[in-house]
C-alpha positions as CSV (number, residue, x, y, z in Angstrom):
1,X,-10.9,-33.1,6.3
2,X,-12.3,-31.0,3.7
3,X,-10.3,-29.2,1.1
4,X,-11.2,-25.9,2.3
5,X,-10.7,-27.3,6.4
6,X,-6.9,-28.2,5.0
7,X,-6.1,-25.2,2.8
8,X,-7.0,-22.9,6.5
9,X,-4.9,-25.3,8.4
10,X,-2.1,-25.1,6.1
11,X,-2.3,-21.5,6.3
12,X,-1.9,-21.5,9.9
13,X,0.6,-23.9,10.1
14,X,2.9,-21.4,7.5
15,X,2.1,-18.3,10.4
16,X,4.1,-20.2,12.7
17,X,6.7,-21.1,10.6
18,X,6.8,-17.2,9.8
19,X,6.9,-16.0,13.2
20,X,9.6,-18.5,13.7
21,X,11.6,-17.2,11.4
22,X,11.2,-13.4,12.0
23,X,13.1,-14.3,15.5
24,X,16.2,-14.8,13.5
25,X,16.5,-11.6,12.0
26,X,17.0,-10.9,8.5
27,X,19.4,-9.5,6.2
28,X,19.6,-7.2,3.6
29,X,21.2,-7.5,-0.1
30,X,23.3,-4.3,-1.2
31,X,22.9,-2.8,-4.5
32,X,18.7,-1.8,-3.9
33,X,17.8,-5.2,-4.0
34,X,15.3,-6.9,-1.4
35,X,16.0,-10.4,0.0
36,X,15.3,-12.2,3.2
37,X,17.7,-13.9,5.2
38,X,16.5,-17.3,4.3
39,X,13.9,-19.0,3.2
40,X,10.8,-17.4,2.6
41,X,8.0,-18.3,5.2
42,X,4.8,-18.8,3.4
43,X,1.6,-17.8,5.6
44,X,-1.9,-17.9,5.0
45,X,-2.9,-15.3,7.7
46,X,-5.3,-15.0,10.5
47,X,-8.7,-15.8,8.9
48,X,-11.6,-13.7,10.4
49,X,-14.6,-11.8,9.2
50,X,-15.6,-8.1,9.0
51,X,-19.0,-7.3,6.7
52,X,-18.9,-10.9,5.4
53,X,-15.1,-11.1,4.4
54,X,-13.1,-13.8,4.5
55,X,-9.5,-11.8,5.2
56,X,-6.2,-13.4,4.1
57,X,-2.9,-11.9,3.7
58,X,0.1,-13.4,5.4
59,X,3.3,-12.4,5.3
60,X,6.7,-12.6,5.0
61,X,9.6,-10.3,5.7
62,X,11.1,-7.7,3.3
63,X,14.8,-5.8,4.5
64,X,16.8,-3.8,2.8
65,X,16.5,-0.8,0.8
66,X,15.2,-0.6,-2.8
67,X,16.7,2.0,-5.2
68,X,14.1,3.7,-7.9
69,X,15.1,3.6,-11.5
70,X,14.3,5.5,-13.9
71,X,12.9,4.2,-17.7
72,X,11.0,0.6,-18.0
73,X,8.3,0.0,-20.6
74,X,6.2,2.3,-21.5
75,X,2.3,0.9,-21.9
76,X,-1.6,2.6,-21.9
77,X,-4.6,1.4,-21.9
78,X,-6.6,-1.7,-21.0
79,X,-10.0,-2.9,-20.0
80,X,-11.8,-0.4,-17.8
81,X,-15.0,-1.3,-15.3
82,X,-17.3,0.7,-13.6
83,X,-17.5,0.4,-9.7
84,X,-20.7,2.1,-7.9
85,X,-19.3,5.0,-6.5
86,X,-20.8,8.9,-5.5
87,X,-20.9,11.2,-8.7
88,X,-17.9,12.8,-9.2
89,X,-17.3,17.0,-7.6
90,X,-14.9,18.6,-8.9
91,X,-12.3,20.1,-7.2
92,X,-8.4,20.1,-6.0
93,X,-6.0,21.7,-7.4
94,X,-6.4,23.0,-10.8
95,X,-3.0,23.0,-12.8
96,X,-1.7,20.8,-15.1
97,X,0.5,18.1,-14.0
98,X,4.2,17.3,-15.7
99,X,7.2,15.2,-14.5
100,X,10.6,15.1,-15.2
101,X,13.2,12.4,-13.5
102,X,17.0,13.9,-13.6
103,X,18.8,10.7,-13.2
104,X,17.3,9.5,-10.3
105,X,16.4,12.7,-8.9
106,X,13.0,13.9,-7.6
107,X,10.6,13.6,-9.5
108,X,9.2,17.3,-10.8
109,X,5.5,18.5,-11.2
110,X,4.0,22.3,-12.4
111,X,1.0,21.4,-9.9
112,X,0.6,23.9,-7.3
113,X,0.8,23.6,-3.6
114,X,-3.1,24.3,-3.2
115,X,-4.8,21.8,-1.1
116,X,-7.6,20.0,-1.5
117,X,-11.2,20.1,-0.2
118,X,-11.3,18.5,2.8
119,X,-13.4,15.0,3.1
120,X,-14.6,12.7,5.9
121,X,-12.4,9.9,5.7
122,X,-14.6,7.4,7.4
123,X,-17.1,7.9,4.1
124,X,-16.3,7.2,0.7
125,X,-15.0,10.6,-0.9
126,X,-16.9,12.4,-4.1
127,X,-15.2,10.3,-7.3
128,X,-16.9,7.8,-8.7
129,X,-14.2,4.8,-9.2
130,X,-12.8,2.7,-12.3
131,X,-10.4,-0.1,-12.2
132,X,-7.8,-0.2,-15.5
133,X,-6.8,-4.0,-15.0
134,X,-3.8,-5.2,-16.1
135,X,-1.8,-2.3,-17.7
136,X,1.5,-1.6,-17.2
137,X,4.9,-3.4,-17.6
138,X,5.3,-6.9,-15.8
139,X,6.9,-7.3,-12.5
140,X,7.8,-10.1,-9.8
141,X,9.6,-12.3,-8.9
142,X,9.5,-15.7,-10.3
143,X,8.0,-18.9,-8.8
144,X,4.7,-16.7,-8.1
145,X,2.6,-18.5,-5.3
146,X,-0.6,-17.9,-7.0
147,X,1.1,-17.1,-10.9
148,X,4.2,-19.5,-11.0
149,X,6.5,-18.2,-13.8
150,X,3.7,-16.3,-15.5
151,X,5.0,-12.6,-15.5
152,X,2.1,-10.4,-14.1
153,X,1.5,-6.4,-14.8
154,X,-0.8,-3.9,-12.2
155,X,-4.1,-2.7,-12.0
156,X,-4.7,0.9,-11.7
157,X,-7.8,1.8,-9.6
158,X,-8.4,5.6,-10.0
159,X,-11.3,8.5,-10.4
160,X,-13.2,7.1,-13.5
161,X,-13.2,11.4,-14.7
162,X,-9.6,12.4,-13.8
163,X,-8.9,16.3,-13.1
164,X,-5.6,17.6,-12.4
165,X,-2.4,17.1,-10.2
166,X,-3.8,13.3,-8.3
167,X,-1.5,12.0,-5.9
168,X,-0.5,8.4,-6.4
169,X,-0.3,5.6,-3.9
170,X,1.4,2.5,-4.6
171,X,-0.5,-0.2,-3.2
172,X,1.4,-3.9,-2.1
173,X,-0.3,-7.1,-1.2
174,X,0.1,-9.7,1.1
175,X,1.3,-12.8,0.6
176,X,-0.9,-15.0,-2.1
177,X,-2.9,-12.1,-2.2
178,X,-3.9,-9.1,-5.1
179,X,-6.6,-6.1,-5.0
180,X,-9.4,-8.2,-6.1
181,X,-10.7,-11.7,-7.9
182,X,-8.1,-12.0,-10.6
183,X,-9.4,-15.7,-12.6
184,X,-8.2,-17.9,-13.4
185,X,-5.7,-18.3,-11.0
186,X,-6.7,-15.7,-8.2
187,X,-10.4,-17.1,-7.5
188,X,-12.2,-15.4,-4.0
189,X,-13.1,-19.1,-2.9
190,X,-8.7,-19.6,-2.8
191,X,-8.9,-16.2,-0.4
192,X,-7.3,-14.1,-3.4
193,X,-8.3,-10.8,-4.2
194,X,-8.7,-9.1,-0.5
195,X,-8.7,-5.5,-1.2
196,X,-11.3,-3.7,-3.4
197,X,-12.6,-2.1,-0.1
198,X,-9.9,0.0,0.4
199,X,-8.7,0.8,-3.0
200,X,-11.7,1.5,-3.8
201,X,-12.5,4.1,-0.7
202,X,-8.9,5.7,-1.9
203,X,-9.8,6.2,-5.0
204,X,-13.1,7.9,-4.8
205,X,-11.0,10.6,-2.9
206,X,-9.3,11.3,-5.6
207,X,-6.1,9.0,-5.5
208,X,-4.2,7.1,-8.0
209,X,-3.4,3.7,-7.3
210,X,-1.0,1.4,-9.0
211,X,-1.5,-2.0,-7.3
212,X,0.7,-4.4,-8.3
213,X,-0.7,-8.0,-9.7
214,X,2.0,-9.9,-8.0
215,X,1.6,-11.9,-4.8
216,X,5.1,-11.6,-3.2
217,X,5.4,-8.1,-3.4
218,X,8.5,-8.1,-1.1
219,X,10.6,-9.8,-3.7
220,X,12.4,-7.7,-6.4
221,X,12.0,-8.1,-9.6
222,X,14.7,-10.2,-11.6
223,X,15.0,-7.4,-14.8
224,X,15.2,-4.3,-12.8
225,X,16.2,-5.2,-8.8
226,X,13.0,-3.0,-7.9
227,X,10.2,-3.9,-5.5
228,X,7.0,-3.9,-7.8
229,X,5.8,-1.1,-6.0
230,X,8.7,0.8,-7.4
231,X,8.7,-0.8,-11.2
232,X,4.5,0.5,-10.8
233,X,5.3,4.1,-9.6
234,X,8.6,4.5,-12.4
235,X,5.9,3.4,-15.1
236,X,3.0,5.5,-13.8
237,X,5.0,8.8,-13.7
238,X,6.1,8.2,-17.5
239,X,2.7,8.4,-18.3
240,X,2.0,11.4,-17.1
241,X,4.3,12.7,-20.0
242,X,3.0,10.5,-22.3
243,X,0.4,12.2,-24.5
244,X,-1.4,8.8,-25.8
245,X,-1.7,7.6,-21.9
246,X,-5.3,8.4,-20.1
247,X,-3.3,9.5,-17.2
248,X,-1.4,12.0,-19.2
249,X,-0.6,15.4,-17.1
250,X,-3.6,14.3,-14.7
251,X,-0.8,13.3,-11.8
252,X,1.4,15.3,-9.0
253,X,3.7,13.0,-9.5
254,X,5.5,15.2,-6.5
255,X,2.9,13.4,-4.1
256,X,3.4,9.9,-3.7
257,X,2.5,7.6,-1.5
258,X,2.8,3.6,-0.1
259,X,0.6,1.7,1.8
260,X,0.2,-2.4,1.7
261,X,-0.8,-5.3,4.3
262,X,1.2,-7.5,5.5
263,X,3.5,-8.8,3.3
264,X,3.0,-5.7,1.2
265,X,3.9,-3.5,4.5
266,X,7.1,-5.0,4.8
267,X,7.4,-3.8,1.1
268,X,6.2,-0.6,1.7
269,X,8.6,0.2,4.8
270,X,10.9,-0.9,2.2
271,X,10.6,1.0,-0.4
272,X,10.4,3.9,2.3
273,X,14.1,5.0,1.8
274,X,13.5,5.8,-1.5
275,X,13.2,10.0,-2.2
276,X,10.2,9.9,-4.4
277,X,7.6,8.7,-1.7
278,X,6.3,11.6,0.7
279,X,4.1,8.9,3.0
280,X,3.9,5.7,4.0
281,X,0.9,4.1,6.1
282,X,1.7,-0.2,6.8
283,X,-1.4,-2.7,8.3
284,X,0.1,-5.5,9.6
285,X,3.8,-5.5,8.8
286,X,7.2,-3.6,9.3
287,X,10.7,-4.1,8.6
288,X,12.8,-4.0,12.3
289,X,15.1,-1.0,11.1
290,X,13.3,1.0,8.1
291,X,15.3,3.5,6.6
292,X,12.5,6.3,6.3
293,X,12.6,9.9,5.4
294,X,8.8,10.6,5.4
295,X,5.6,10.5,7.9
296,X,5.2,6.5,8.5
297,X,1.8,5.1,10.1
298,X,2.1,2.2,11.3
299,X,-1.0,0.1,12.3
300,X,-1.1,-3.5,14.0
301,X,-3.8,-5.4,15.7
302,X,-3.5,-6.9,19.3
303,X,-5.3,-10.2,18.3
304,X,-2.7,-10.4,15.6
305,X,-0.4,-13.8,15.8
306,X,0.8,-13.7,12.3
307,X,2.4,-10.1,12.7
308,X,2.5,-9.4,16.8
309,X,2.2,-5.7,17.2
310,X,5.8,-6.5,19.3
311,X,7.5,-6.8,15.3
312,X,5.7,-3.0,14.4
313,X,7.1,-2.1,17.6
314,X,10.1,-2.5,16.8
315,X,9.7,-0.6,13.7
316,X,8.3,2.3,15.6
317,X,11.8,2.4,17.7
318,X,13.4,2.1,14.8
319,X,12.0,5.3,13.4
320,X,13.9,8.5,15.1
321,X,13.7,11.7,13.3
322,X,10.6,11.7,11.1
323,X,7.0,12.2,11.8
324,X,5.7,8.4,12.8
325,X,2.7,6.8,14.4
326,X,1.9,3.6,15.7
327,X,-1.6,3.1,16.2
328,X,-2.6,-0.3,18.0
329,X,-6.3,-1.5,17.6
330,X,-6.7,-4.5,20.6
331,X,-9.3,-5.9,18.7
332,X,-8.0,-6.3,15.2
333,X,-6.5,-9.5,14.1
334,X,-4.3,-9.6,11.0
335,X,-7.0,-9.3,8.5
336,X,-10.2,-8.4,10.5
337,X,-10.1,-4.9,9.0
338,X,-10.8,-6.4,5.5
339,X,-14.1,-5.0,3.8
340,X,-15.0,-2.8,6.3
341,X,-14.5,0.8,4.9
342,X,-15.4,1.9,8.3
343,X,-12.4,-0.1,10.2
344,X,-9.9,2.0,12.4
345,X,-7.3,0.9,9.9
346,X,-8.7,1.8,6.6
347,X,-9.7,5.5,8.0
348,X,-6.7,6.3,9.7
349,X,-5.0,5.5,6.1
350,X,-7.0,7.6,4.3
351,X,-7.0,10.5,6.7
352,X,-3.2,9.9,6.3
353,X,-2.9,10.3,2.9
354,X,-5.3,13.1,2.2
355,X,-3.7,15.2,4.8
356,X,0.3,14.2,3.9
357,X,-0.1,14.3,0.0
358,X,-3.1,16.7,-0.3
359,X,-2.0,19.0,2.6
360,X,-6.0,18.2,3.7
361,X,-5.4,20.6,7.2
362,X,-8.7,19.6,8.7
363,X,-8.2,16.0,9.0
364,X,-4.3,16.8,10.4
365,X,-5.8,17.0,14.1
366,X,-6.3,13.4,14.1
367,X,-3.0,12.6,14.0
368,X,-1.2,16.1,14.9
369,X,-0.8,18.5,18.1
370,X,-1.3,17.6,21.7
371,X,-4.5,16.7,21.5
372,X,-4.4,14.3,18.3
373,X,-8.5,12.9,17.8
374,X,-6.9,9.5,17.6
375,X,-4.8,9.7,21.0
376,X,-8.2,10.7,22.5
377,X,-9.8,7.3,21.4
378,X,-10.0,5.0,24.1
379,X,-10.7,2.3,22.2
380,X,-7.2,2.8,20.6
381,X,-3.3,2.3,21.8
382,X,-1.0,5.4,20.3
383,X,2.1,6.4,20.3
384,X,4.0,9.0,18.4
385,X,7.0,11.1,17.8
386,X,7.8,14.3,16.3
387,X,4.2,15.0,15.8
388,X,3.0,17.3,18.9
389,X,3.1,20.5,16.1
């Protein structure tokens, strides 16, 4: 058997142990911090192709509730590369952005309420796109998968001219995973470094995206008990106040949102109790009872045996009195969406998050009113509540 023939099949081996495990039920730790109720399962995820991708991901599940913090090191700069990309239009709203947090209380911004142009979400948006790699304070837990002890920081994928008042999404992988080829220890050829395609697509619509470097993303960090999602969007806020940072009064840092795959979903519907976020949109992955106080998407794939869409189910039922979708694509296994900026799962997000944290009103019928565009689609499984207006 070849290395790369046993590295799959160990990969798939882990997905059952992880399904195994998610029938017992998991626990959560008091305090804000995230643990599971027992032993970490380790999966490789469903390997298929979309445009010539090899998708990973895995997962494994995240409970509890996370509490942001306030504070944590302050740091700028870094390398910065060019991605192709449309020329950037100006556009949005036009104030300056500012943020104050009162002790753990919302976070503040002087941006106006103005929205945005609208853009076709199923196309890349009008920003060209560059990547600030490794920026940021460290965060994750230790005994990394891909990273062992070494203490990783974020990347920051973002408009490369920056206007005013961008929302910011906090992006989390799945397990073993990160946004792109990170060498030397997060190499393509190990299935590492999944998700350009998408952070990419967000950020040429004029998103900020702080996408941590770590590849279990539903494990707090040791120093501050946060999610790295959280110890990113704590850090990327103080720079919008800080006058030697790039992003410096470029950010509504009253519009944030979370996304992430697999094991990064189960982060994300995490980190959903916390006040700061305004949206959340999971592929692949859901805690059973997420304590949520924003619009939640939910997406799953019905070819999907690391995360059955039966486990976002239960999410969904979970999920009583805010806005929430659960859009099931039949075809979709747990990583087939992967490099495909066109996939049902990659638009729907970024229709989500232009029209929740840039009050984008065109795109709202897709997911809005009685007659929602995506509860039209045949090709498509829906379900909502508290979203007919």
């Amino acid at each position: 058997m070849s290395n790369r023939a046993f590295s799959v099949f160990v990969k798939l081996t882990m997905v059952s142990v992880f399904v195994a495990a998610m029938a017992g039920g998991c626990s959560s730790v008091s305090g804000g911090k995230t643990s599971t109720g027992g032993a970490t399962s380790t999966t490789g995820g469903s390997t298929s192709t979309s445009g010539g991708t090899t998708s990973l991901g895995g997962t494994s599940v995240a409970t509890g509730g996370s509490t942001s913090a306030s504070g944590g090191t302050t740091a700028t700069g870094g390398a910065t590369s060019s991605t192709g990309g449309s020329t950037r239009v100006s556009g949005g709203t036009t104030t300056t952005g500012g943020a104050t947090n009162a002790d753990g209380g919302l976070f503040t911004s002087n941006c106006g309420g103005n929205p945005w142009p609208t853009a076709d979400p199923t196309a890349a948006g009008p920003y060209k796109v560059t990547a600030d790699k490794n920026v940021g304070p460290v965060a994750g837990a230790a005994n990394d998968p891909v990273y062992g002890d070494t203490k990783v920081q974020f990347n920051v994928y973002r408009p490369t001219t920056l206007g005013s008042c961008h929302p910011i999404i906090l992006w989390g992988n799945g397990h073993t995973d990160n946004p792109e080829p990170n060498p030397p220890k997060c190499l393509a050829s190990n299935y590492c470094g999944d998700y350009l395609t998408i952070l990419d697509q967000l950020a040429s619509h004029g998103f900020v995206i702080i996408a941590s470097l770590s590849t279990i993303t539903s494990q707090p960090d040791p120093a501050t008990g946060l999610l790295p999602q959280l110890v990113g969007m704590n850090w990327i806020v103080q720079q919008n106040e800080d006058s030697t940072s790039p992003y410096y009064h470029h950010l509504d840092v009253s519009r944030i949102g979370a996304t992430g795959h697999s094991e990064g979903a189960f982060a994300t519907s995490t980190i959903g109790s916390d006040p700061h976020i305004s949206a959340i949109a999971t592929m692949a992955g859901a805690t059973s009872t997420p304590k949520l106080h924003e619009p939640a998407l939910f997406l799953c794939g019905g070819q999907d045996t690391a995360v059955p869409c039966s486990t976002i189910q239960t999410a969904f039922d979970a999920v009583t009195t805010t806005p929430v979708m659960l859009e099931e694509n039949p075809s979709a296994s747990h990583g087939s969406w992967i490099g495909s900026p066109k996939d049902p799962y990659q638009v729907a997000v970024t229709a989500w998050m232009r029209v929740h944290l840039m009050d984008d009103t065109a795109n709202r019928s897709m997911f809005y009113g009685a007659n929602c565009k995506l509860c039209q689609n045949t090709q498509l499984k829906v379900q909502r509540k508290n979203m007919d207006q």
